[in-house]
Structure formats: structure tokens, C-alpha cells
Biopython code that builds the backbone (N, CA, C, O; Angstrom):
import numpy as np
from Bio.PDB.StructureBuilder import StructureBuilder

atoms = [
    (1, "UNK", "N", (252.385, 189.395, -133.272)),
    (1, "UNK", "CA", (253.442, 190.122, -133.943)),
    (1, "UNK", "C", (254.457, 189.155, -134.559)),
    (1, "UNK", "O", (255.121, 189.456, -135.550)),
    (2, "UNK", "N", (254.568, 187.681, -133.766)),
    (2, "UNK", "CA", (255.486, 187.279, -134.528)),
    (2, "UNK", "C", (255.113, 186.656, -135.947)),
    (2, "UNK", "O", (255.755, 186.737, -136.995)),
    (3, "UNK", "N", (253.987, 186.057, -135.717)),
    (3, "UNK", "CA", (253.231, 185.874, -137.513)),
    (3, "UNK", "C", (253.502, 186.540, -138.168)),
    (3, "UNK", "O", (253.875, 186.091, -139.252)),
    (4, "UNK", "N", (253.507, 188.353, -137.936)),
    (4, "UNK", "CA", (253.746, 188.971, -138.838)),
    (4, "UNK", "C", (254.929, 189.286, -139.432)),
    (4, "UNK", "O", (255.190, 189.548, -140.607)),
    (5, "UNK", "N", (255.749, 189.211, -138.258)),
    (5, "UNK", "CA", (257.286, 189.332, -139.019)),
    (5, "UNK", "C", (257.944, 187.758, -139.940)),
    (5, "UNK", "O", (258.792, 187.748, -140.833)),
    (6, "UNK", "N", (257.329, 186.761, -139.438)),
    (6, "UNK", "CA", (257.491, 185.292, -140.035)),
    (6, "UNK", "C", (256.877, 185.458, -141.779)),
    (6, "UNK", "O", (257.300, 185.211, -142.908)),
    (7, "UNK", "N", (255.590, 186.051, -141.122)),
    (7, "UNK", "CA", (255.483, 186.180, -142.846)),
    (7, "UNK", "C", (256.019, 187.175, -143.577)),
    (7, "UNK", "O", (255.771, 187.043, -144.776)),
    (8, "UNK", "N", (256.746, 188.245, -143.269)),
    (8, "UNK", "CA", (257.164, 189.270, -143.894)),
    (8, "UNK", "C", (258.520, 188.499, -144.243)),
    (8, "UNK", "O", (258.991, 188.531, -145.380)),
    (9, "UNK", "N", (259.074, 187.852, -143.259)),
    (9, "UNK", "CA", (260.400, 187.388, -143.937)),
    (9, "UNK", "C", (260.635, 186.296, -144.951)),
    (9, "UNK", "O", (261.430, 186.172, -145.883)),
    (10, "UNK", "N", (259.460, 185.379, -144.339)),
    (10, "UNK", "CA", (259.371, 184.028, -145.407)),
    (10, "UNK", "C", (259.075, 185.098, -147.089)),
    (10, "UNK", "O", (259.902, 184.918, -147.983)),
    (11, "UNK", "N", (258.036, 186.005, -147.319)),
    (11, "UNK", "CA", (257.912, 186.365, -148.364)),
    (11, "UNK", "C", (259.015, 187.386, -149.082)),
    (11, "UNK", "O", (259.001, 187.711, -150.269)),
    (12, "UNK", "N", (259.826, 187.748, -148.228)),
    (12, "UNK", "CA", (261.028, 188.289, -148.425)),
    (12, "UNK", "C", (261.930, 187.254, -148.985)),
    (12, "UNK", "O", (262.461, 187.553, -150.054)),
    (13, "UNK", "N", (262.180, 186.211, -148.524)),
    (13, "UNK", "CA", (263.249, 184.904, -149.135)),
    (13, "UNK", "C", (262.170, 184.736, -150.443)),
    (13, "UNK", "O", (262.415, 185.206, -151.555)),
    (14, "UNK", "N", (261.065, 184.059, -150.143)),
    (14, "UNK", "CA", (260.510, 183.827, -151.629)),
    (14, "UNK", "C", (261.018, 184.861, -152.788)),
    (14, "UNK", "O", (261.671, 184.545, -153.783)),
    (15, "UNK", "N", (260.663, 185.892, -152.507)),
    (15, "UNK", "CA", (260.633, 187.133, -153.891)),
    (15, "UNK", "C", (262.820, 187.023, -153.965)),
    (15, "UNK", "O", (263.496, 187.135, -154.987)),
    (16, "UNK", "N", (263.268, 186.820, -152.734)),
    (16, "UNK", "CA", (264.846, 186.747, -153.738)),
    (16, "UNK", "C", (264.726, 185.566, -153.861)),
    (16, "UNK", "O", (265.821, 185.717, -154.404)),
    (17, "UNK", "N", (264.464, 184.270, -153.927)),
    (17, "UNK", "CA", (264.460, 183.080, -154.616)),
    (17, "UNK", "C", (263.780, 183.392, -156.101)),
    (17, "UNK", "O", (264.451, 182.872, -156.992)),
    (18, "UNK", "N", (262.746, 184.032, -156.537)),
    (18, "UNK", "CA", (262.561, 184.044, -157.665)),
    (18, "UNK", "C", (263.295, 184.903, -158.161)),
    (18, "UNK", "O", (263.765, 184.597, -159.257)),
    (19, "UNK", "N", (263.639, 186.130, -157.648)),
    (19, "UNK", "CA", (264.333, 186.783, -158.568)),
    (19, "UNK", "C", (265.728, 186.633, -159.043)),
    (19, "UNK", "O", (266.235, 187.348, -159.907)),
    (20, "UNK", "N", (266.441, 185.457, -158.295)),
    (20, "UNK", "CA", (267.899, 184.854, -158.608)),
    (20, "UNK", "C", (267.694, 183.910, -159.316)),
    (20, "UNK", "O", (268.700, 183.509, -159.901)),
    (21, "UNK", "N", (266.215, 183.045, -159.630)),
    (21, "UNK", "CA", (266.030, 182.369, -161.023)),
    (21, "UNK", "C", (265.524, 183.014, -161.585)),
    (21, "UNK", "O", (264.854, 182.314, -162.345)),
    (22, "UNK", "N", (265.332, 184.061, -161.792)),
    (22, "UNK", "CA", (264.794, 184.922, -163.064)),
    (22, "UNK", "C", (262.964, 184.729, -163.250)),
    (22, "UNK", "O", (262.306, 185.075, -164.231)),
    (23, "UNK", "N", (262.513, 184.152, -162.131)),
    (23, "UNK", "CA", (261.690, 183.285, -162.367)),
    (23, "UNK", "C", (260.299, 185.084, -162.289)),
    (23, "UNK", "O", (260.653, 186.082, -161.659)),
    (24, "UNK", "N", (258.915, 185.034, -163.032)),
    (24, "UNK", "CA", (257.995, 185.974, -162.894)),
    (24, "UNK", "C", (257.653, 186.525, -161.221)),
    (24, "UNK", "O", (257.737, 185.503, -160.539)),
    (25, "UNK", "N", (257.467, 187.167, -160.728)),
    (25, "UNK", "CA", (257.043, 187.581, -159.224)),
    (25, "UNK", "C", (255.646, 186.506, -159.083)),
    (25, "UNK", "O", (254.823, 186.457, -159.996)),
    (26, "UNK", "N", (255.535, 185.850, -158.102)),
    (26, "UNK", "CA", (254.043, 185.019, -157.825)),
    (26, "UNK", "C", (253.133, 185.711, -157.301)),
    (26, "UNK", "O", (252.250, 185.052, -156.753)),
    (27, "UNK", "N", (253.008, 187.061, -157.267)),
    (27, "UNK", "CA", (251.982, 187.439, -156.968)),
    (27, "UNK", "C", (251.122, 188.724, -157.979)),
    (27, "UNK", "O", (251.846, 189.695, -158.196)),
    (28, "UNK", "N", (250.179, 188.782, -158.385)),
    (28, "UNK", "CA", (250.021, 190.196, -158.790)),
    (28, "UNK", "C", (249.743, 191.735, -159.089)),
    (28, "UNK", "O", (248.802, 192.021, -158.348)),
    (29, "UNK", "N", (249.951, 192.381, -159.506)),
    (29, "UNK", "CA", (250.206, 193.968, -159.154)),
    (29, "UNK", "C", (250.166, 193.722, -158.053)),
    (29, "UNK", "O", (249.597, 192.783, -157.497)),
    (30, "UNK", "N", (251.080, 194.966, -157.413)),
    (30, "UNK", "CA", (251.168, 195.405, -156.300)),
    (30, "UNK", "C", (249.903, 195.696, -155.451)),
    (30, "UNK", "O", (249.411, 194.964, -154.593)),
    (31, "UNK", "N", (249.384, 197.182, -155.957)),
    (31, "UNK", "CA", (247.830, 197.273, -155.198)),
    (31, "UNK", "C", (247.041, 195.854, -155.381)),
    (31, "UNK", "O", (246.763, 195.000, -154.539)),
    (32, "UNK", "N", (246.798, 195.905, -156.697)),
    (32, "UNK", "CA", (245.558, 194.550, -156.734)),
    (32, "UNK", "C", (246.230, 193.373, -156.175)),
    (32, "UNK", "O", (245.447, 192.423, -156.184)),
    (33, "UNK", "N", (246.872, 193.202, -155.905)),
    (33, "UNK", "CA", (247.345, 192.010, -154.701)),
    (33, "UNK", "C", (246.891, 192.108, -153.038)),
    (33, "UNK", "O", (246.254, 191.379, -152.276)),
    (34, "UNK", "N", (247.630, 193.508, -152.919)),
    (34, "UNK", "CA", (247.144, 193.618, -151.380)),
    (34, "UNK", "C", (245.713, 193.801, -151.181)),
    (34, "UNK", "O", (245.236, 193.771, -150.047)),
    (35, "UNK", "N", (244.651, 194.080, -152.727)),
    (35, "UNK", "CA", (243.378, 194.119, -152.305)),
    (35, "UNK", "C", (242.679, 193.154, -152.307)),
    (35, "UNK", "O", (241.529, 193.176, -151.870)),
    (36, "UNK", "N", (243.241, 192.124, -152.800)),
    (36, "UNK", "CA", (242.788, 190.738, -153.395)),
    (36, "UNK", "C", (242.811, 190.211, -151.809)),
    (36, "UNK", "O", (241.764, 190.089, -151.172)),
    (37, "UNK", "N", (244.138, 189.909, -151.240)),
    (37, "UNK", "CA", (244.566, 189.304, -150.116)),
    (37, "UNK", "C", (243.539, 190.141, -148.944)),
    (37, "UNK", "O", (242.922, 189.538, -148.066)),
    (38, "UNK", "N", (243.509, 191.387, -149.101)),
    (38, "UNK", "CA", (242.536, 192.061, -147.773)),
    (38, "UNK", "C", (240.948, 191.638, -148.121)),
    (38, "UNK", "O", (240.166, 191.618, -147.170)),
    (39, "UNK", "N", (240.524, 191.349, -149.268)),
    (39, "UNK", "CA", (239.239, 190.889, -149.226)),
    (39, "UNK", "C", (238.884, 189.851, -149.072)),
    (39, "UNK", "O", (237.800, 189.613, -148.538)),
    (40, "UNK", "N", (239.952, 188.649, -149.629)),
    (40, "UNK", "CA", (239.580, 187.350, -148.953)),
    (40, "UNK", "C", (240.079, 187.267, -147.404)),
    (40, "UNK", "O", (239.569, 186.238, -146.961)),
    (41, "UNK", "N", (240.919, 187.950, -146.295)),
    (41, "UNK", "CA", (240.466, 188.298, -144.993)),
    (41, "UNK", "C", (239.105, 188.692, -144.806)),
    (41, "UNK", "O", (238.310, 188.164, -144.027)),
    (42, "UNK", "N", (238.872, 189.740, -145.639)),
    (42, "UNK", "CA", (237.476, 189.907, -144.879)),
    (42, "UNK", "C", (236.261, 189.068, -144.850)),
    (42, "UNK", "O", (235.516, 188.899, -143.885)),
    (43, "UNK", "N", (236.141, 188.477, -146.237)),
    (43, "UNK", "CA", (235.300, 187.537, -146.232)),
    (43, "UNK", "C", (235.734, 186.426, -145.518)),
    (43, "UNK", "O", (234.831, 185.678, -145.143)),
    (44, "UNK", "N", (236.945, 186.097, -145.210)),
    (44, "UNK", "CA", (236.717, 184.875, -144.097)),
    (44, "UNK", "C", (236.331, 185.305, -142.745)),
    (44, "UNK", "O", (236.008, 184.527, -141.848)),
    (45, "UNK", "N", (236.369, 186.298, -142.668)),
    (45, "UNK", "CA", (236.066, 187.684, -141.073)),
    (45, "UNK", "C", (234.528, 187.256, -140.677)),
    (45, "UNK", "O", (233.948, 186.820, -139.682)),
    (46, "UNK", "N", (234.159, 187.677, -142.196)),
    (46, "UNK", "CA", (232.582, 187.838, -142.175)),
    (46, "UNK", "C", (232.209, 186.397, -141.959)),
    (46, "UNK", "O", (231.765, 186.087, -140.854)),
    (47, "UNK", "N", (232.328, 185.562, -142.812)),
    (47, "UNK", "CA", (231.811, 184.697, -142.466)),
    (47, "UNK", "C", (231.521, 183.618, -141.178)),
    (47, "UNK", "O", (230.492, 183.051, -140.809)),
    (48, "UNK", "N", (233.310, 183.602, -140.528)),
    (48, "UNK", "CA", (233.326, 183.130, -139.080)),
    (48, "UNK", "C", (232.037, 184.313, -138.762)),
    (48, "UNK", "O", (231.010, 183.680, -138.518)),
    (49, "UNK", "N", (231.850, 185.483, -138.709)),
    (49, "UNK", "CA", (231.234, 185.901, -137.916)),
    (49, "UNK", "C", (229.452, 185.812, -138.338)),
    (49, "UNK", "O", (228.881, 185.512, -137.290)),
    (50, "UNK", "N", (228.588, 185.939, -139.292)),
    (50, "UNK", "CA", (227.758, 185.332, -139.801)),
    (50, "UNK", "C", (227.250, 183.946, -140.260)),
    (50, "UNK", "O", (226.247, 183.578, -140.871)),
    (51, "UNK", "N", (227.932, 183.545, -139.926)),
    (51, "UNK", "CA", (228.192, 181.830, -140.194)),
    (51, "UNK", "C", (226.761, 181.297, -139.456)),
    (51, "UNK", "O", (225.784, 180.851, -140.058)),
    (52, "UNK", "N", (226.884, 181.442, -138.176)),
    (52, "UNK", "CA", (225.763, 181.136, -137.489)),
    (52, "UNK", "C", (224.798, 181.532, -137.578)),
    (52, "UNK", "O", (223.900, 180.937, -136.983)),
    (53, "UNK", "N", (224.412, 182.954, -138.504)),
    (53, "UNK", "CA", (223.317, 183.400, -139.315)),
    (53, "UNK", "C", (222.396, 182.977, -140.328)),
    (53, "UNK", "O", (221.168, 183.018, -140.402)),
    (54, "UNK", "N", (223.698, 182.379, -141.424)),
    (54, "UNK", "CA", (223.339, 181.500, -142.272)),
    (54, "UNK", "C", (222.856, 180.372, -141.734)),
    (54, "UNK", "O", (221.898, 179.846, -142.301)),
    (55, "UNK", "N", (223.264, 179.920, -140.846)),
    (55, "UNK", "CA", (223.073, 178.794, -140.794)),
    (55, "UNK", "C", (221.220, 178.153, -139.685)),
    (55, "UNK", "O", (220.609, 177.093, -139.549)),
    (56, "UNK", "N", (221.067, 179.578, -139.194)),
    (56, "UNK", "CA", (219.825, 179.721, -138.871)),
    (56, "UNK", "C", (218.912, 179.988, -139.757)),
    (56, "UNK", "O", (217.766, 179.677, -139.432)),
    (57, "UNK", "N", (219.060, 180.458, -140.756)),
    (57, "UNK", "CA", (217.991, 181.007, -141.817)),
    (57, "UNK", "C", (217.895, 179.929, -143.092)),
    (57, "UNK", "O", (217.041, 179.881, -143.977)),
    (58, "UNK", "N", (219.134, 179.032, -142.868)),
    (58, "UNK", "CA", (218.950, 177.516, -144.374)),
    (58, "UNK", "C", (218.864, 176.658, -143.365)),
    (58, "UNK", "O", (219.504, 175.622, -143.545)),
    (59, "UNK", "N", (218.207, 176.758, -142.226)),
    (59, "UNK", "CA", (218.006, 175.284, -141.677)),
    (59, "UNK", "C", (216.692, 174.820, -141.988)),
    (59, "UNK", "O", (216.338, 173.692, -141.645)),
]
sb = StructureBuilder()
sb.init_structure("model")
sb.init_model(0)
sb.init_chain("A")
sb.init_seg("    ")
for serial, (resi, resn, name, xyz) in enumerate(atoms, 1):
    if name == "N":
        sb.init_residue(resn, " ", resi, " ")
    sb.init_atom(name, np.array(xyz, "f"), 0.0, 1.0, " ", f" {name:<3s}", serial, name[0])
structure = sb.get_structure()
């Protein structure tokens, strides 16, 4: 839980640091961001977890 609030706040200071330089938001759209970010979780999910799959079948 605390990761999660660390990152909720660090990205909270980021977005008012850009927006007091006027600077573009660093991330994009809203949805297609959070789907972007949830699929590269999953594929790192999958892979820790298949990893050792692959790695039996290209040996």
C-alpha cells in the first residue's frame, strides 16, 4: 500500500510541476494511458510467469 500511495503522490507533484511551467501533460489520453500502463503489467506478469516455458521449448 505504501508504493501505491508514493506513486500516487510523486505523480501528483509531477502533473503540478508541469502544469506551473505550462509544460504538455507526459503522459497520454487518459484511458489509453491507463491501458497502455495495465498491459505492459501484464505482459511483464506473463512473462515472469511463462518465462520458464519459453525457455524449455528454445532450448
Amino acid at each position: 500500500m505504501k508504493e501505491i500511495i508514493l506513486a500516487l503522490v510523486t505523480g501528483l507533484v509531477v502533473g503540478i510541476v508541469f502544469a506551473a511551467l505550462k509544460l504538455p501533460i507526459p503522459a497520454p489520453p487518459a484511458l489509453a494511458g491507463v491501458a497502455g500502463i495495465v498491459g505492459i503489467y501484464l505482459g511483464f506478469k506473463v512473462m515472469l510467469w511463462m518465462g520458464p516455458v519459453f525457455t524449455e521449448i528454445f532450448k
